[in-house]
C-alpha positions in Angstrom: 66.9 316.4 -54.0 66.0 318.9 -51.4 65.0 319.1 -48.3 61.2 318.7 -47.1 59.5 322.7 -45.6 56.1 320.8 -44.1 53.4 322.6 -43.0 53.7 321.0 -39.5 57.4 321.9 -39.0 56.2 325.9 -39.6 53.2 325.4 -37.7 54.9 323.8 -34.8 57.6 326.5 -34.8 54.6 329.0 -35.2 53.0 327.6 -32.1 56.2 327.5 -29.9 57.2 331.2 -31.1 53.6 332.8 -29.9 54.1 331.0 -27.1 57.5 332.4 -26.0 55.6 335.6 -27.2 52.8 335.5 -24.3 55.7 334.2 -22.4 57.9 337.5 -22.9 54.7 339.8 -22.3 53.9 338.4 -19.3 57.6 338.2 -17.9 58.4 341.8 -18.9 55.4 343.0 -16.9 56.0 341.0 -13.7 59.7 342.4 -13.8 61.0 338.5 -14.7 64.1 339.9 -16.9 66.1 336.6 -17.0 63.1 335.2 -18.5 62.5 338.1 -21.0 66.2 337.5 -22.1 65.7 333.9 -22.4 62.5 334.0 -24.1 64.4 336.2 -27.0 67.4 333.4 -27.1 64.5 331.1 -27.5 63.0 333.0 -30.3 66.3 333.4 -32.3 67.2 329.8 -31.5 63.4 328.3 -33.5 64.8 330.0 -36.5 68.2 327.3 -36.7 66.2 324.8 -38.0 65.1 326.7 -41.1 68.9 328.6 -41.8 70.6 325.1 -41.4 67.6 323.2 -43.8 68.5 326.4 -46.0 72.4 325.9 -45.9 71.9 322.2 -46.5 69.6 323.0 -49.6 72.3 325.5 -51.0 75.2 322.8 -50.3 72.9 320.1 -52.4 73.1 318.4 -48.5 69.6 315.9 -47.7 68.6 315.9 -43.8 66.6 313.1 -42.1 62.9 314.2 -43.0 61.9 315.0 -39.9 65.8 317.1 -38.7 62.9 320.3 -38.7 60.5 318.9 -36.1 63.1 316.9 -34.0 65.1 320.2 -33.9 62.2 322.4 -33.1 60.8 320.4 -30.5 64.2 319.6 -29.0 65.1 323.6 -28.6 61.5 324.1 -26.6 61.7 321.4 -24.5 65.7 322.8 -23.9 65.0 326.4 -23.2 61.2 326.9 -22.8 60.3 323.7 -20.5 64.0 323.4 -19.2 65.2 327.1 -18.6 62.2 329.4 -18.9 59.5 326.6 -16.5 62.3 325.4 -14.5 61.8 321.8 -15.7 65.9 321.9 -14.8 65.6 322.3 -11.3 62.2 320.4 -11.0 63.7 316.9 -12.6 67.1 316.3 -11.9 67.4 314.0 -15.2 65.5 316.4 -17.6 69.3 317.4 -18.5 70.7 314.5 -18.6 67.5 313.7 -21.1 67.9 315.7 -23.2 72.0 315.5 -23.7 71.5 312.2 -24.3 68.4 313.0 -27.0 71.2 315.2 -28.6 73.9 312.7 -28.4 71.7 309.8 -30.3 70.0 311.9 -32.9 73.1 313.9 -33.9 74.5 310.9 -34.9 72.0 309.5 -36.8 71.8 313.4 -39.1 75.5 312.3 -39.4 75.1 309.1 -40.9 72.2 310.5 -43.2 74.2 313.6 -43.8 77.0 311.0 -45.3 75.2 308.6 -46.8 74.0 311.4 -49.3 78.0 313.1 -49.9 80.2 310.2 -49.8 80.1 307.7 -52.6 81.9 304.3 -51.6 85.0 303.3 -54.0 84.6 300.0 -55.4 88.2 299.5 -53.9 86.8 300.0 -50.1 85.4 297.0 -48.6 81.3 297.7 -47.0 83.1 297.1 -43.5 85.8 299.8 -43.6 83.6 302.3 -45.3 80.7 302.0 -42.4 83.6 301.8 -39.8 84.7 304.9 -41.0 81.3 306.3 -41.6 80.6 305.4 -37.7 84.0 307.0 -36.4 82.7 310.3 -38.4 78.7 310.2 -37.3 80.7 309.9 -33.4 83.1 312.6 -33.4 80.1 315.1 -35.1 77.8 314.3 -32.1 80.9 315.0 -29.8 81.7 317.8 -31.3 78.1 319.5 -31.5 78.1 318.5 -27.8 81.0 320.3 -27.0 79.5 323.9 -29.1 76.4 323.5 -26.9 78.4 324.3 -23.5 80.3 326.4 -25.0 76.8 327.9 -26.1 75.5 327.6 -22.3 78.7 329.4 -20.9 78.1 331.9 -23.3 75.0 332.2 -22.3 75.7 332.3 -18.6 78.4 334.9 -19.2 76.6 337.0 -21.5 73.0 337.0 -19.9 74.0 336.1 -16.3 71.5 332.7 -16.7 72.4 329.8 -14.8 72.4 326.9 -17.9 75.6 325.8 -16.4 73.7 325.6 -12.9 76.5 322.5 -11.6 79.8 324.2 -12.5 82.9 322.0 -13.8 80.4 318.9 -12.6 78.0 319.8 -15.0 79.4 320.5 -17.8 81.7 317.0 -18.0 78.2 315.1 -16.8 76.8 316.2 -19.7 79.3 315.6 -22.2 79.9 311.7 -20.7 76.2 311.6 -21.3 76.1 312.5 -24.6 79.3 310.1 -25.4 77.7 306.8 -23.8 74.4 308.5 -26.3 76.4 308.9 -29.5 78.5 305.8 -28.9 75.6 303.2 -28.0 73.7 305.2 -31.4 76.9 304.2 -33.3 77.3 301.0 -32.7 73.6 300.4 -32.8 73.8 302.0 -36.5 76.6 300.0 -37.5 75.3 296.5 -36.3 71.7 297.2 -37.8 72.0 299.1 -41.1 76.0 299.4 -42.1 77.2 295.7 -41.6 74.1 294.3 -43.0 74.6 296.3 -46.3 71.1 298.3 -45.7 73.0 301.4 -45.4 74.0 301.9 -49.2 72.4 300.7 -52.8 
């Protein structure tokens, strides 16, 4: 089985890519370089969705259906709304948002990523094998949590933007965010489709 290219995933990212387009025009001829330069991370950032849908096809790998969409719209509300309109400074939760959006939804592509690779031995009871399946679906979100600040400092170092605008503060806010996200997701997952059985044949 592969992985679903819809039409409204590529029209979506179609729609967000002329509009970081206009957005670069008009930036570069009012001078805004920080926006030009964040406008292009932007641009390069709409194309993950497709390389990782691609890796996962190559890698026989089946995402949630809509991992294109979610993504897409998740990378223009971060850096086009959050970074590029200010929607950072003008809500103080819109961060806090979206790590915990992050948080939650990486750990349910974690949970569909293993229920398609990992076959249950008849030997492992249901509970241990969605116990484990939980502690796995966690530390991904964690960890994907962690490569985004490292992606913000990078940014910050590289571009001189301000993504990590709180410091030290800021970053561990975020991550404890995305913990309480990933671990309420987890248990939430386990209690509602593992432990009932829903979660495999």
């Amino acid at each position: 089985m592969t992985n679903q290219y819809n039409k409204l995933s590529v029209g979506l990212a179609l729609l967000f890519e002329l509009i970081l387009v206009v957005t670069a025009i008009l930036s570069t001829v009012s001078g805004e370089w920080k926006n030009v330069a964040l406008t292009m991370l932007a641009m390069v950032c709409l194309m993950l969705p497709f390389i990782i849908t691609r890796i996962a096809d190559m890698k026989m790998v089946v995402l949630p259906s809509g991992f294109q969409i979610m993504a897409l719209v998740f990378i223009f509300l971060a850096q086009y709304l959050g970074e590029i309109r200010n929607f950072y400074h003008m809500l103080w939760w819109w961060d806090l948002l979206l790590h915990a959006i992050f948080g939650s939804y990486a750990v349910i592509t974690a949970l569909h990523i293993i229920k398609g690779i990992i076959i249950k031995e008849r030997e492992t009871t249901t509970k241990r094998f969605g116990f484990f399946a939980v502690i796995f679906a966690f530390s991904f979100s964690i960890a994907l949590g962690t490569l985004w600040e490292v992606f913000e400092f990078t940014g910050d170092y590289l571009l001189k933007t301000n993504m990590i605008k709180g410091g030290l503060e800021d970053t561990a806010t975020d991550l404890i965010v995305k913990i309480l996200a990933a671990f309420t997701t987890s248990v939430i997952g386990y209690y509602c489709f593992i432990k009932p059985k829903k979660f495999y044949p």
